[in-house]
VEXDREN-2710 file (C-alpha; in Angstrom, 1 decimal):
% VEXDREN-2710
k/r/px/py/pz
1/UNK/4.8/51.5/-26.0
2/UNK/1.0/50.4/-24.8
3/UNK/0.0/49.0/-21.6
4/UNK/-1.4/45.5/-20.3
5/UNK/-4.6/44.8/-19.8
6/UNK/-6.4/41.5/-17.8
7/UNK/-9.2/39.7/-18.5
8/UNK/-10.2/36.6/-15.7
9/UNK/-11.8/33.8/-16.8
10/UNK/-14.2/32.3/-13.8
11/UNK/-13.6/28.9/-12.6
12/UNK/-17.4/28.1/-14.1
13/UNK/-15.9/27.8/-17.7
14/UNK/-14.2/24.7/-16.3
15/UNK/-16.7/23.3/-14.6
16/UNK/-16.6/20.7/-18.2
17/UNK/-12.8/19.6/-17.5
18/UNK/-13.4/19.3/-13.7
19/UNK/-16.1/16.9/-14.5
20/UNK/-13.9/14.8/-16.6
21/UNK/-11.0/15.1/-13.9
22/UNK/-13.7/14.1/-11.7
23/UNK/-13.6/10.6/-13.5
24/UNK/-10.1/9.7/-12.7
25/UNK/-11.1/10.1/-8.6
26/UNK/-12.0/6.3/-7.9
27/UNK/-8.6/5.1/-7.2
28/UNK/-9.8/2.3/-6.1
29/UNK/-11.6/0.7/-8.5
30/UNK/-8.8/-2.3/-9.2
31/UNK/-8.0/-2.9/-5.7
32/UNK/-9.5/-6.3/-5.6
33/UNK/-6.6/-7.0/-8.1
34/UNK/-4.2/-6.6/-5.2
35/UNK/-5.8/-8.4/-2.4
36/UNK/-4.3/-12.0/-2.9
37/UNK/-0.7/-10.6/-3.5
38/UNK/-1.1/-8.4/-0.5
39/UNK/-2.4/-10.6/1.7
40/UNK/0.4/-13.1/1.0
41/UNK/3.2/-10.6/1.0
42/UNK/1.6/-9.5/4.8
43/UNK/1.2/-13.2/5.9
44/UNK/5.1/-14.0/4.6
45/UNK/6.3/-10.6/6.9
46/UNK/4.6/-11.6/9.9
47/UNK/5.5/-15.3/9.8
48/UNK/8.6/-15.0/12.0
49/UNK/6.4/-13.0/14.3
50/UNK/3.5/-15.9/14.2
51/UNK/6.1/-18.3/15.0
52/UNK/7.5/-16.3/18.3
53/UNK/4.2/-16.4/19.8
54/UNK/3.7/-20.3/18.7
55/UNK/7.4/-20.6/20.7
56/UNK/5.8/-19.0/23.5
57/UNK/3.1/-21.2/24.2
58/UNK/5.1/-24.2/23.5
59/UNK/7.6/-22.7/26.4
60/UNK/4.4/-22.4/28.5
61/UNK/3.7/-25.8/28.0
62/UNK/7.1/-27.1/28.8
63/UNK/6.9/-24.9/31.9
64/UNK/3.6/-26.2/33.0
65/UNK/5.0/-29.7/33.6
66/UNK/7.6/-28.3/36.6
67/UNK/4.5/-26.3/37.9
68/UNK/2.8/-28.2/41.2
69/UNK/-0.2/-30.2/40.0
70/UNK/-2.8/-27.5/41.9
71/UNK/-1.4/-24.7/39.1
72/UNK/-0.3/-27.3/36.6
73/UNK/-3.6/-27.5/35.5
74/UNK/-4.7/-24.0/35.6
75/UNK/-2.0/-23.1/32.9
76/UNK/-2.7/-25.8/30.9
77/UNK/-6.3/-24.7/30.4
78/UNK/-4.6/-21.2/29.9
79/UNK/-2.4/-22.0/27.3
80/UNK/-4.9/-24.0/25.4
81/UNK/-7.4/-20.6/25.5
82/UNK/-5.0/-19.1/24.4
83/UNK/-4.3/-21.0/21.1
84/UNK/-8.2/-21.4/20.8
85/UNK/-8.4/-17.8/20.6
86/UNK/-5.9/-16.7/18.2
87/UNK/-7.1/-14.1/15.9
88/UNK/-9.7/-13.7/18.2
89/UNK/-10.6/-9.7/18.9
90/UNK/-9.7/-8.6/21.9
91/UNK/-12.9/-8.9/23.8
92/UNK/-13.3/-12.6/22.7
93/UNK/-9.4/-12.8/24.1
94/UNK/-10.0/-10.8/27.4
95/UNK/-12.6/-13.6/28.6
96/UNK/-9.4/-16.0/29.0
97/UNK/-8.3/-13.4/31.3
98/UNK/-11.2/-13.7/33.4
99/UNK/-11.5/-17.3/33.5
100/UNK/-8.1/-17.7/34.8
101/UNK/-8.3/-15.3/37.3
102/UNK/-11.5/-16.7/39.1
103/UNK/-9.6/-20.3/38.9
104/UNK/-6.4/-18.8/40.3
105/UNK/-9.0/-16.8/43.1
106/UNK/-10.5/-20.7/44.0
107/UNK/-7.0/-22.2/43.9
108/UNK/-6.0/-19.6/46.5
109/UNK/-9.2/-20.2/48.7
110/UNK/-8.5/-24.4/49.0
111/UNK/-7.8/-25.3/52.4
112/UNK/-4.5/-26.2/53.2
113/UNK/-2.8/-29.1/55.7
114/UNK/0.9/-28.2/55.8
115/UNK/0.8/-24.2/55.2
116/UNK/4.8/-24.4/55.1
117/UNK/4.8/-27.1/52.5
118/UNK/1.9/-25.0/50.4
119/UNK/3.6/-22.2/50.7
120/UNK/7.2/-23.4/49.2
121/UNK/4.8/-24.7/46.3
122/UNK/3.5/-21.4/45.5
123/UNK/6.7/-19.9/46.0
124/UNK/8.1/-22.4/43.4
125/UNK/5.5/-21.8/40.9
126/UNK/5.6/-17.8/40.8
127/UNK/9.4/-18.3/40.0
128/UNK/8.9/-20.5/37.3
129/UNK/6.0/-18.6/36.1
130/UNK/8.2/-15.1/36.3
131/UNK/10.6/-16.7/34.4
132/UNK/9.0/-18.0/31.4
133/UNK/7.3/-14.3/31.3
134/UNK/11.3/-13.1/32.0
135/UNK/12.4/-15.3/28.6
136/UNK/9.6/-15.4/26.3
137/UNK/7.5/-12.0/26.3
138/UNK/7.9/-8.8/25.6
139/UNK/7.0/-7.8/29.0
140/UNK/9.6/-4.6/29.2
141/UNK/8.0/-3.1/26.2
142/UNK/4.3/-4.0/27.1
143/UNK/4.3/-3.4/30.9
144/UNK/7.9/-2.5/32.4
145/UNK/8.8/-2.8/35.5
146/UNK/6.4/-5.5/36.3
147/UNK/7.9/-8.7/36.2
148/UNK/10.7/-6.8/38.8
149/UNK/8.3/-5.4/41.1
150/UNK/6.5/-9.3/41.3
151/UNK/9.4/-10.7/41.6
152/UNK/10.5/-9.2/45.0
153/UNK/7.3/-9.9/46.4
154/UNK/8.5/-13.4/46.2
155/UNK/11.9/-13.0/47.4
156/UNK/9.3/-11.7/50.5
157/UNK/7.8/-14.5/50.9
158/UNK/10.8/-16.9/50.5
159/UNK/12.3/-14.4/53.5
160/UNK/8.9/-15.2/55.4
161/UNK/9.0/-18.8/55.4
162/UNK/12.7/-19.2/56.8
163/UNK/11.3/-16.9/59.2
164/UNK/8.9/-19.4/60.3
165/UNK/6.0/-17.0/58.9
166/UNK/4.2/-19.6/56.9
167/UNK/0.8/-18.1/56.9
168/UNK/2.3/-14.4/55.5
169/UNK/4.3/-16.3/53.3
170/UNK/1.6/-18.9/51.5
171/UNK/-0.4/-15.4/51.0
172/UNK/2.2/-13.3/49.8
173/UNK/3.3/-16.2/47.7
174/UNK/-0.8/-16.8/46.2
175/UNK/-0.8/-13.5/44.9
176/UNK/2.4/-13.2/43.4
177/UNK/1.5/-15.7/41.2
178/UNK/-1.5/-14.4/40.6
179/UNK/-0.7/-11.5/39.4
180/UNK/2.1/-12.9/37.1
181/UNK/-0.4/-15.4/35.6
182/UNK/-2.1/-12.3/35.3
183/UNK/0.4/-10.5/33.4
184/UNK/1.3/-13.5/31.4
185/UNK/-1.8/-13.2/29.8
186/UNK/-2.4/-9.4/29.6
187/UNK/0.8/-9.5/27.7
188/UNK/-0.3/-12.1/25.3
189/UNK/-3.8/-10.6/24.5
190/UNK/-1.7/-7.3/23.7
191/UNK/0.7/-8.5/21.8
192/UNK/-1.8/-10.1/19.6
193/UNK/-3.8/-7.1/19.3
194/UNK/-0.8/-5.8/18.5
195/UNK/0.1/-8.2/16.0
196/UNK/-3.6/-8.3/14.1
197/UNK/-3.4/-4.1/14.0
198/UNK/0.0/-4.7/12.5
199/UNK/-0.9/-7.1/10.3
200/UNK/-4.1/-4.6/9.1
201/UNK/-1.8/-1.3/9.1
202/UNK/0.5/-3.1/6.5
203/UNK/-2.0/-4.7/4.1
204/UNK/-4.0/-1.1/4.2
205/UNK/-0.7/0.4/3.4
206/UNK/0.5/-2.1/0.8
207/UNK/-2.9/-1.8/-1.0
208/UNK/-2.1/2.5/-1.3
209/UNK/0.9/1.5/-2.6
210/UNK/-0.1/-0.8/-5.1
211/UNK/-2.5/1.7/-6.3
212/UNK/0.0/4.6/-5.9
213/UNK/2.0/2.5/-8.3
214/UNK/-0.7/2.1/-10.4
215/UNK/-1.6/5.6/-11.2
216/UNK/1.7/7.2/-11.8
217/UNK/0.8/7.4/-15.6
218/UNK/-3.0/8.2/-16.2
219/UNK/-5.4/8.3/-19.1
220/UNK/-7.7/11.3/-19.3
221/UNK/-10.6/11.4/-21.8
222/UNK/-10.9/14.5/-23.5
223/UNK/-12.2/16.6/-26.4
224/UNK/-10.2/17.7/-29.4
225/UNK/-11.3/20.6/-31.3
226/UNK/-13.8/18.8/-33.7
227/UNK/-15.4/17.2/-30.4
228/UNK/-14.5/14.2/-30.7
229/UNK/-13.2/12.0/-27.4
230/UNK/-9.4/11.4/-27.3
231/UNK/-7.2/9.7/-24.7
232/UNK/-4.8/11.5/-23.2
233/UNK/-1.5/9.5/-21.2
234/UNK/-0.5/11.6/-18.2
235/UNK/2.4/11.6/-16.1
236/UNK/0.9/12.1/-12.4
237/UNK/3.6/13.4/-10.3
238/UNK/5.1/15.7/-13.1
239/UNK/1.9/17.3/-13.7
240/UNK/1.2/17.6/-10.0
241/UNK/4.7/19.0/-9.4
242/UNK/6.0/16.0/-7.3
243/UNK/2.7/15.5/-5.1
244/UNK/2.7/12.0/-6.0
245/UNK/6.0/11.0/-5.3
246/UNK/5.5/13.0/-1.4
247/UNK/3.0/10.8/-1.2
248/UNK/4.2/7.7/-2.5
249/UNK/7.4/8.5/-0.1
250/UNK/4.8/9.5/3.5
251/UNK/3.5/5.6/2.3
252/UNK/6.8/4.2/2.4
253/UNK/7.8/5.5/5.4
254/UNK/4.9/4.5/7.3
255/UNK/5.6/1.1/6.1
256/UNK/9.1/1.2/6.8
257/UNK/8.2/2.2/10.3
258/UNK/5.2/-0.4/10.5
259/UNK/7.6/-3.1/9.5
260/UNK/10.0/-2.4/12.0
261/UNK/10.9/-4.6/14.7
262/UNK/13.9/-3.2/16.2
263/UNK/12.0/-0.3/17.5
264/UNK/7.7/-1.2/17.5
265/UNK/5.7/0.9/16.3
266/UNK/2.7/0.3/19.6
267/UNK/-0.5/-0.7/19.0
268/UNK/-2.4/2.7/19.7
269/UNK/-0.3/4.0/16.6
270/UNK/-0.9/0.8/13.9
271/UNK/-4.7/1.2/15.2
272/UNK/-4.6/4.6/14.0
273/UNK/-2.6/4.4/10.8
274/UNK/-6.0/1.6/9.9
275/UNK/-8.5/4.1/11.0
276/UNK/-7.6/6.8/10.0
277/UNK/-4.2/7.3/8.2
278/UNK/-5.3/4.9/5.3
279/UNK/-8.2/6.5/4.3
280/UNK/-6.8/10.1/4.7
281/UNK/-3.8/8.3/2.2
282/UNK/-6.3/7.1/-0.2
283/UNK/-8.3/10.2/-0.5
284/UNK/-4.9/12.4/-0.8
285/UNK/-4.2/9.8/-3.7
286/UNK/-7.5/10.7/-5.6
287/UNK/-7.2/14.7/-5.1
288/UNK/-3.8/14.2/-6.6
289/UNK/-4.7/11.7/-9.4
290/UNK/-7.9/14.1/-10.5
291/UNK/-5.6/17.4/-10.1
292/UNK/-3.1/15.8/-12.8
293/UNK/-6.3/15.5/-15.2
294/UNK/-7.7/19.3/-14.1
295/UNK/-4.3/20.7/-14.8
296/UNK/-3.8/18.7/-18.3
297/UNK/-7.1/19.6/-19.4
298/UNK/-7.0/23.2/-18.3
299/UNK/-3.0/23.6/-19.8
300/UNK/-4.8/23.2/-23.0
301/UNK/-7.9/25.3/-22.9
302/UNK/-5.0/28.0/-21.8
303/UNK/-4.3/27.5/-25.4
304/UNK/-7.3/27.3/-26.8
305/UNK/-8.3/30.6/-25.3
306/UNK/-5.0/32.3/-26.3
307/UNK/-6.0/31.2/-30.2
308/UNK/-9.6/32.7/-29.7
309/UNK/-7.9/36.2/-28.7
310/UNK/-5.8/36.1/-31.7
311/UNK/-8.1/35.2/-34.3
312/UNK/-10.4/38.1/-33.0
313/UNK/-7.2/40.1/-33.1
314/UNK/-6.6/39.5/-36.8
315/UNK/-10.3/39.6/-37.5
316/UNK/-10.6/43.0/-36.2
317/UNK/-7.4/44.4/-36.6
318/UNK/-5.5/42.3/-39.2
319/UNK/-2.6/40.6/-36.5
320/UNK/-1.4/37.8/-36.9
321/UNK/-0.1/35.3/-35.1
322/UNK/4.1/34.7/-35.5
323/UNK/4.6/32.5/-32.2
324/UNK/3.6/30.2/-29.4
325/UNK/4.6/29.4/-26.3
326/UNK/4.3/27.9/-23.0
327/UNK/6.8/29.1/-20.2
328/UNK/10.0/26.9/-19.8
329/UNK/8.4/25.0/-23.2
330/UNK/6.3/23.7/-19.6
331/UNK/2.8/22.7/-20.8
332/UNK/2.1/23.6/-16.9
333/UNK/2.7/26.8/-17.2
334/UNK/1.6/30.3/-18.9
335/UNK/0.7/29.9/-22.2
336/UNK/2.0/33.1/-24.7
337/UNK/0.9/33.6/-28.2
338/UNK/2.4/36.8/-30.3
339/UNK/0.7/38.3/-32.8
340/UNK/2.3/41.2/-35.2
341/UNK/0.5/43.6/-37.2
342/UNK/1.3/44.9/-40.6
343/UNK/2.8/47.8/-39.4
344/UNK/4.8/46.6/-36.8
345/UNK/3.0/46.7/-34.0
346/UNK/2.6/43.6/-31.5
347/UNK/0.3/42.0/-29.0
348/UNK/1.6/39.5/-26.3
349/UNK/-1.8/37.0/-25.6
350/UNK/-0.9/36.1/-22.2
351/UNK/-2.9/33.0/-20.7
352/UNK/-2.1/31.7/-17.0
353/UNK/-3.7/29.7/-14.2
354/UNK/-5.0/31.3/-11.1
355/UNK/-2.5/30.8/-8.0
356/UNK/-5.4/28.6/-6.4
357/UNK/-5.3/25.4/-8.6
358/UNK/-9.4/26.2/-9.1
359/UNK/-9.4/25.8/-12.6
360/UNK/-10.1/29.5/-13.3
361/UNK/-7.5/31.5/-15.7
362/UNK/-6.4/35.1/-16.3
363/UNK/-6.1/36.5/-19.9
364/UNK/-3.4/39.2/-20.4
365/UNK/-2.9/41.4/-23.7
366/UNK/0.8/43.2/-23.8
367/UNK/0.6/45.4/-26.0
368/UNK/3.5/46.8/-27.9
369/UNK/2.2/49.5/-30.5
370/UNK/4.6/50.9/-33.0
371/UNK/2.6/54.7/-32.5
372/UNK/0.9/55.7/-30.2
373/UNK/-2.3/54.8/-29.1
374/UNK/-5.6/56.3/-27.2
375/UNK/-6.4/54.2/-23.9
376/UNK/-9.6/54.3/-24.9
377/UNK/-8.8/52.6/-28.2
378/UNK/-6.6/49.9/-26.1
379/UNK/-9.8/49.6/-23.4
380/UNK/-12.3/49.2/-26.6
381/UNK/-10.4/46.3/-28.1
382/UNK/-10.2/44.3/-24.6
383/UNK/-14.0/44.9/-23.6
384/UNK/-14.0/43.4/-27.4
385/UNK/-12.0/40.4/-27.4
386/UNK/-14.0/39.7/-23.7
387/UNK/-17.8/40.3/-25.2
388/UNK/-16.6/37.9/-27.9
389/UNK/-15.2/34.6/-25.8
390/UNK/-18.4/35.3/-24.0
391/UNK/-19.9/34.7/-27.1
392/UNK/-17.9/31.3/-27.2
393/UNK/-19.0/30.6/-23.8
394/UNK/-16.4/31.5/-21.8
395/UNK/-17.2/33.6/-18.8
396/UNK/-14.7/36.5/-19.2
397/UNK/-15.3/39.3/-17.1
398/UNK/-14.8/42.8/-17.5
399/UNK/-11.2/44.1/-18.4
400/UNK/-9.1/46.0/-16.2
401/UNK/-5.8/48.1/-16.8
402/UNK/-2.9/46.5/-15.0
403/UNK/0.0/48.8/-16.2
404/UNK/0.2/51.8/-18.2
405/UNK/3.2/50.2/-20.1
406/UNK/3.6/46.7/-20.7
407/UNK/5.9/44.9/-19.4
408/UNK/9.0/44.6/-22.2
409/UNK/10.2/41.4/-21.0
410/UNK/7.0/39.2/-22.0
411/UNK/7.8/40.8/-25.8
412/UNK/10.9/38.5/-26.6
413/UNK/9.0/35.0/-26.5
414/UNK/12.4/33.0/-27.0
415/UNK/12.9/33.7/-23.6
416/UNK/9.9/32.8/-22.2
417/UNK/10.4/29.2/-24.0
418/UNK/13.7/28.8/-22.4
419/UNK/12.8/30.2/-18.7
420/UNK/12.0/27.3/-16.2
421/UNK/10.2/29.7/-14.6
422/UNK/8.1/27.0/-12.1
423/UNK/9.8/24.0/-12.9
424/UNK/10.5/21.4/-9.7
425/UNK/14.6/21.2/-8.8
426/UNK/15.7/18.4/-10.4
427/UNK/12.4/17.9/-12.8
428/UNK/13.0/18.4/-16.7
429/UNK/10.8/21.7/-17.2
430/UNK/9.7/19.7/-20.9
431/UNK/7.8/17.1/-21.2
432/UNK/6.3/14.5/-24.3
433/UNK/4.2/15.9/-27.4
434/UNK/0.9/17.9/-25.5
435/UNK/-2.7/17.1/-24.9
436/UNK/-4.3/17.2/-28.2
437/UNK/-6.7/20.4/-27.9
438/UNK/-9.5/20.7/-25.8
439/UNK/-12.9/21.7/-27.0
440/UNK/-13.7/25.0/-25.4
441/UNK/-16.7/24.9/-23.1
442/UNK/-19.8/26.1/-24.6
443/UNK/-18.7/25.5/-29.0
END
């Protein structure tokens, strides 16, 4: 029994199918298709959300009527920002902040007649202000503690005035409610921003989905062996062992989390998913998409190369060829071609893809010699077989011995078809008819 010898195949004899692959990389190329849908799906999921904050400033309005008429009027104007300036980014947004706080700063600086009465006034309109932030916002989420911590500063300043310390109690009182108005609208201004980065997390999101969706099954453009363009229908995630379908399920779960109320996803996170998430999603979707198309289109050059071996087999040495094969009948896999000479002798043409996905491939001959043969004689016809695919434009290098005796099992080729030898769990190792051939680079 002979030995093995290996011939590589550098990754520059693809450099043809990688350009086609290349082709299939603009995912995005239909996405204005999706826009409208997306848009309204987004808009239809955020409507309950619209309509809390709506609720909330008409609660602020209904609470501005019990307010004394020196605050009354201050909220008012608030509130009304506040509805001016939805949608508005957040620096447009902040500026309400800072108008109300230099009106609650001149409110505080009025002279006063009766401090007691004054004070009770204030008193009364940082309890009614604490408690529409209490009942409408989100203020434990967006900034605990602090509707707690306000509130005993006025239970302080009740204590002062029945104490007969009206002027410690109108000033403890002023800035209580200062700093709730305060909050109030810190609260509102970021859980809008919240809101808008949710609303622009999920329509990014949806649109990877839609076009996740979109290329599950994938036409390639290729050549068959007259040169003439074909399509070829591939199935994505099979042909990318399951990379599409980890991605299609990382998307889901990012909007599964993005949609989920019962536990927020914060703003800092949504902010990121937009900057930097969705685009990292996209691209991930195109390597995945033009690696289905590489693999296809290099599957069937492994063939192609395989028949050039044997047909400079049995034009040198009068094989020929009794079988083919591809691993697991896995057109992802190895592909095998035996040959079988007159007197009985028999070459296993061994083609498989480098472990690194580059596109380059590694040719293999197992030979199986019925007498025995010089290594020199086995070296000869390998340096042969390589000068000649150079001759057909593939750049095969130099062979090299890998084993003195080959290895037995690669002889019985009915095994090989019915080995899932890569095959995903759960994933049928066949798949429908094959690429029609590929011209070989360079003929």
């Amino acid at each position: 029994m002979s030995g093995q010898k290996r011939i590589p195949v550098a990754e520059s004899s693809f450099f043809d199918i990688r350009r086609r692959a290349e082709l299939l990389s603009d995912v995005r190329r239909n996405a204005p298709e999706y826009y409208t849908a997306i848009n309204e799906r987004v808009q239809e999921q955020l409507r309950l959300a619209v309509e809390e904050a709506d609720a909330r400033l008409a609660a602020a309005d209904a609470a501005a009527s019990r307010l004394s008429a020196r605050t009354r009027e201050l909220e008012e104007r608030t509130t009304q920002e506040l509805r001016r300036t939805a949608g508005a980014d957040g620096e447009r947004a902040a500026g309400v902040e800072q108008a109300r706080a230099a009106a609650t700063e001149a409110l505080a600086a009025a002279p006063v007649a009766d401090v007691e009465a004054v004070a009770r006034d204030w008193i009364a309109d940082a309890k009614t202000l604490g408690e529409l932030i209490r009942t409408t916002l989100p203020h434990q989420r967006l900034q605990p503690g602090e509707v707690d911590r306000l509130t005993t500063r006025i239970a302080m300043a009740e204590a002062n005035v029945e104490q007969g310390l009206h002027g410690p109690a109108l000033s403890t009182a002023q800035a209580a409610y200062a700093d709730l108005s305060d909050l109030r609208v810190r609260i509102e201004v970021a859980d809008r921003d919240r809101l808008a980065a949710r609303k622009a997390a999920l329509r990014g999101l949806y649109l990877v989905a839609a076009l996740v969706d979109e290329h599950k099954r994938q036409a390639v453009e290729a050549s068959d062996a007259h040169g003439r363009t074909v399509s070829v229908t591939v199935d994505v995630d099979h042909w990318t062992r399951g990379q599409l379908s980890e991605l299609e399920a990382e998307v889901a779960g990012l909007i599964e989390r993005a949609s989920d109320e019962q536990a927020p996803m914060p703003a800092a996170d949504l902010t990121r998913i937009v900057q930097q998430e969705i685009g990292a999603l996209e691209q991930r979707l195109s390597e995945v998409v033009q690696r289905s198309g590489l693999r296809v289109l290099a599957s069937q050059l492994r063939a192609n190369y395989a028949d050039a071996v044997a047909r400079s087999l049995q034009q040198r040495a009068g094989y020929v060829v009794v079988d083919r094969v591809y691993a697991g009948d896995d057109y992802r896999e190895a592909y095998f071609a035996k040959l079988r000479h007159p007197d009985g002798s028999e070459i296993v043409v061994d083609v498989a893809a480098t472990p690194d996905d580059s596109g380059a491939c590694v040719v293999r001959l197992h030979s199986y010699d019925s007498r025995t043969t010089a290594e020199y004689v086995l070296r000869d016809r390998a340096d042969a077989i390589a000068r000649e695919l150079r001759g057909a434009g593939i750049l095969a290098e130099a062979p090299q011995t890998e084993a003195d005796v080959a290895n037995p099992a690669v002889r019985d080729l009915q095994a090989l078809r019915h080995k899932a030898s890569a095959a995903v769990p759960g994933e049928p190792a066949g798949q429908p008819v094959p690429p029609p051939p590929v011209q070989s680079p360079g003929r």
